[in-house]
Steps between C-alpha positions, in 0.01 A plus 500: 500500500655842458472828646281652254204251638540678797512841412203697661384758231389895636354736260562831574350819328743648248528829665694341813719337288806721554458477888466133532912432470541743768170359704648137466847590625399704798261215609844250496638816728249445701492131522910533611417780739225225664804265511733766687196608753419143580921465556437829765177344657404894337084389506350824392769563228338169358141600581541796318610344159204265551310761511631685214450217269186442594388861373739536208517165336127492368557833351744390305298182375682264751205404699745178618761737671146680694448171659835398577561863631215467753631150585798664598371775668250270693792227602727834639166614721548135630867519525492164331876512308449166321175586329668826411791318351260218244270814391861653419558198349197492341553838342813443363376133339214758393727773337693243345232346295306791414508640153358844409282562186346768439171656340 
């Protein structure tokens, strides 16, 4: 089986098209700044992304990194690290896969 079958296909309007690049990189920032507050026990730093991405990723088309952003947000209320650390997981499985189109 190769990668293509697992490819998970977002179509994005055309007039975001020169933002998504930069939208898609800052979200890896993010997922490596997760990594570095869960390293400094830094909670809130990690809520707050969360809770960025839960605002910002639907408005970009990315209705994926909403829920995972409110996962993350939810799991730093809870102070649970490892749930933090699979829905960054999760993210960057997501981001990996994903392949913009746009229309």
């Amino acid at each position: 089986m190769n990668d293509e079958n697992h490819r998970i296909i977002v179509k994005i309007d055309q007039d975001l098209e020169d933002l998504i690049p930069q939208f898609m990189e800052n979200t890896r920032k993010d997922i490596h700044s997760i990594d570095d507050a869960i390293l400094k026990n830094d909670l809130e730093t990690i809520r707050r992304i969360g809770h960025s991405m839960k605002s910002y990723g639907s408005g970009y088309g990315f209705d994926e990194i909403s829920t995972l952003g409110k996962s993350i947000e939810a799991a730093a209320v809870k102070a649970d690290v490892a749930l933090i650390r699979q829905t960054s997981n999760e993210l960057t499985n997501y981001l990996d896969k994903v392949m913009v189109t746009y229309g």
